[in-house]
N, C-alpha and C positions, 0 to 999 in steps of 0.2 A: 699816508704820506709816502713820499719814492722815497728810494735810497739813489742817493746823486753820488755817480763814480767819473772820477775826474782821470786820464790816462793821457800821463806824457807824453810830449811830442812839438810840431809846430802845427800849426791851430788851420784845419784842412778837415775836408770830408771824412767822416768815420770810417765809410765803406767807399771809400774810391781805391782802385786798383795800387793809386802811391801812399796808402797809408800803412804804418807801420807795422811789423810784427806782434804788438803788441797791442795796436790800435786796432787789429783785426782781431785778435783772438777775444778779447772782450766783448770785442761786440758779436761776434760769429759763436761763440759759449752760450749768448743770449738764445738769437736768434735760429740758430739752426741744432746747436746742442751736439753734444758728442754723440757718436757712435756706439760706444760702449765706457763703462766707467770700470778701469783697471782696479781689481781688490775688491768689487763690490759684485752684490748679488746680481746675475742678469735680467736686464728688463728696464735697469738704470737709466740706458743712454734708447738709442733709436731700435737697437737691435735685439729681438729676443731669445738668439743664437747665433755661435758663431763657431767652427772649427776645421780642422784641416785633415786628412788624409795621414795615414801613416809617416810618409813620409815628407810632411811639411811644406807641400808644394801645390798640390790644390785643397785650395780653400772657398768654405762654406758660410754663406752667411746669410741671415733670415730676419727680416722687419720685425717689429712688433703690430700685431693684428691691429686693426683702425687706425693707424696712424695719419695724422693729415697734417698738410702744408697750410699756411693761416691765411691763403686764397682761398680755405674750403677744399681743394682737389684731395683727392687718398693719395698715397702715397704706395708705392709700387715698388717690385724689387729692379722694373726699369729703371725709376730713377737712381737706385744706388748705381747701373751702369751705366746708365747716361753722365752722373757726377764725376767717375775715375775717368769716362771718355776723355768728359770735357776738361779736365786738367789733364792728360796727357796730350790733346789737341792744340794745347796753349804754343802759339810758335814760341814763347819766351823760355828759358830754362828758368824757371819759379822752383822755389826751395820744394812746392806739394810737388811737382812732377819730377823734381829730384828721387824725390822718395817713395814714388810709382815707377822705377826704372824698372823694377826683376819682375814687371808683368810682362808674360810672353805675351808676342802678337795673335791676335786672334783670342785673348787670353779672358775676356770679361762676355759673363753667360747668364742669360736668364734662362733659370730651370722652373720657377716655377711664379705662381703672381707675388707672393713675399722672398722667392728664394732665388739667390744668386751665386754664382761660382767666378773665380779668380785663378788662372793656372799662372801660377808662374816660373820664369825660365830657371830657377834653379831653386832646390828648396832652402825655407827660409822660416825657422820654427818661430819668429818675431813677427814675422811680417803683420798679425792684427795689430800689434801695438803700433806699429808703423801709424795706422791709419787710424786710432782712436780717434783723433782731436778734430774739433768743430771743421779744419780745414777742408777734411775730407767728404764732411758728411751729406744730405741729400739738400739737393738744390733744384725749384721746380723751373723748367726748359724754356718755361714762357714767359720766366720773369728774367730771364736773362738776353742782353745782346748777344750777338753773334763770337765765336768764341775768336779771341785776339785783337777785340776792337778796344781800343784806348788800353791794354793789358801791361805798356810796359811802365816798369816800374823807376828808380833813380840810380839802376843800373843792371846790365842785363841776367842777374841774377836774382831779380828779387820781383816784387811786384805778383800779381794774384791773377789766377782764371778767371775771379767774377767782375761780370761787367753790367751791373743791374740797370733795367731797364729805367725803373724810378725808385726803387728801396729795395731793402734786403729780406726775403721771404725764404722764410725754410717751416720745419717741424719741431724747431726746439722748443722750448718753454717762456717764452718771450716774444710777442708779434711786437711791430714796427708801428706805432700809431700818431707818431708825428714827427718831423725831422727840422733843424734852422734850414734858413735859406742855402748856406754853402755846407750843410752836411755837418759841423764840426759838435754840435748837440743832436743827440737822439736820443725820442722819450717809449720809453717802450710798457707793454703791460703784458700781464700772465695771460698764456694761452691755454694753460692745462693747469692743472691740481700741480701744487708743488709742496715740498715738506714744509713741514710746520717751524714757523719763526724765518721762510722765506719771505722777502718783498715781494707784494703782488703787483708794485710798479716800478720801474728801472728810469734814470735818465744819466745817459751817457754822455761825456764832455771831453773835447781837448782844445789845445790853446792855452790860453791864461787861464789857470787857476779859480775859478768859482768859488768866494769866498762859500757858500753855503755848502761846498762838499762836504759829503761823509767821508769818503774814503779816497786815495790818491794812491794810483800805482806808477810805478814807474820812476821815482824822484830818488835822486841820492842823498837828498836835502830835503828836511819839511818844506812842502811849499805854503803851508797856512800854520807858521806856529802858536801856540797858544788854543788851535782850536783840534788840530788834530795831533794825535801821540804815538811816535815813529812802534814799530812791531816787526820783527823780523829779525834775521842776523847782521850783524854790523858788519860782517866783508864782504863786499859783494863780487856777484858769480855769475858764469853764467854755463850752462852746458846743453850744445848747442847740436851732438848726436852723440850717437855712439857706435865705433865701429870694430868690424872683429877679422882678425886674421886668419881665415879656413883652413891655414895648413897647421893654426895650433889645435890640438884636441879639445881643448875649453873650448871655443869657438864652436866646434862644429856639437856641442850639448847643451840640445834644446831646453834643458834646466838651467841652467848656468845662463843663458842669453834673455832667459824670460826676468830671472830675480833680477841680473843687473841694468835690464831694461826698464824695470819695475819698483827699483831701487830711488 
């Protein structure tokens, strides 16, 4: 059986460029998968290494061996630099190229066929958590439009780099096996071995409410009561970065920025 995950919103394309922060990362968690998984052994996410330079400024980072995109292609430490390219290429200011700013020019390197470097213009002992989340993570070149076609979003700070040719393909733990007519369901299935008491099928939903959900995110309000049973904290919140001021001494300790990043 799939587990059906229903995610707030108005009832639009999963993966079109105006779907929402939320609407994306659920489905981009699927499909492309993090990068690395903060607090957890490495090897979790795409990468089976990652670290920086004494002084926090260039950074190292290394695939996991056999990795592949669920067109079949390997996956390359190209692609990790083709993916930062293409979100700093975005003519739109989009929250991911927000948060790709302190890469210097010139600053993304393939050193080797899993291995890539990152300098950036100032050091920055966080900058991997920066880029954990699905947003960032590798995306293959040929499934993608051209970068800034259809990208902007419902206003000029929001909206996404990808502009998929006809669905979304990456390397996460979830391929793309069927979609509705306007995108706003998408049924997915396991691409890889995943832990035990995982779904080995996915079907993604927004719009109205599908009575037969398991699970619903996003709601401040049951949307199916009787069938599902609210979890979670009752005030809600939201925290949305975090940022530090270099001329305090906290700030500039790389301990101190990691926990509360991680916090």
């Amino acid at each position: 059986m799939a587990l059906r995950v229903h995610v707030a919103g108005a009832k639009g394309s999963l993966f079109s460029p105006h779907a929402s922060g939320l609407q994306r990362h659920a489905l981009l968690d699927a499909v492309l998968g993090p990068l690395f998984c903060p607090g957890r052994e490495r090897g979790r996410g795409l990468l089976e290494d990652w670290r920086s330079d004494a002084r926090s400024r260039v950074w190292t980072f290394r695939l996991r061996p056999g990795l592949k995109f669920h067109n079949g292609r390997g996956a390359t430490a190209d692609d990790l630099v083709f993916t930062l390219s293409h979100i700093l290429a975005c003519p739109f200011e989009t929250p991911d190229k927000t948060l790709l700013s302190g890469i210097a020019a010139g600053g993304l390197a393939v050193t080797g066929r899993l291995t890539a470097t990152v300098t950036l213009k100032e050091p920055e002992p966080s900058f991997d958590l920066l880029i954990k989340d699905s947003f960032f993570s590798l995306v293959p070149r040929e499934e993608l439009r051209p970068s800034g076609s259809g990208l902007r979003g419902p206003s000029p700070h929001s909206g996404s780099h990808l502009a998929w040719k006809r669905r979304p393909v990456g390397a996460g733990p979830y391929r793309v096996v069927r979609t509705s007519a306007g995108g706003s369901v998408v049924e997915l299935t396991a691409f890889q071995s995943l832990p035990n008491g995982a779904p080995t099928r996915l079907v993604l939903s927004t719009g109205p409410c599908d009575p037969r959900t398991d699970v619903a995110l996003g709601y401040t309000a049951n949307p199916l009561p009787g069938r599902l049973d609210k979890t979670g904290v009752d005030t809600p919140f939201a925290l949305m970065g975090l940022y530090f001021d270099f001329s305090h001494p906290w700030a500039r300790d790389s301990r101190f920025r990691r926990a509360t990043a991680q916090a």
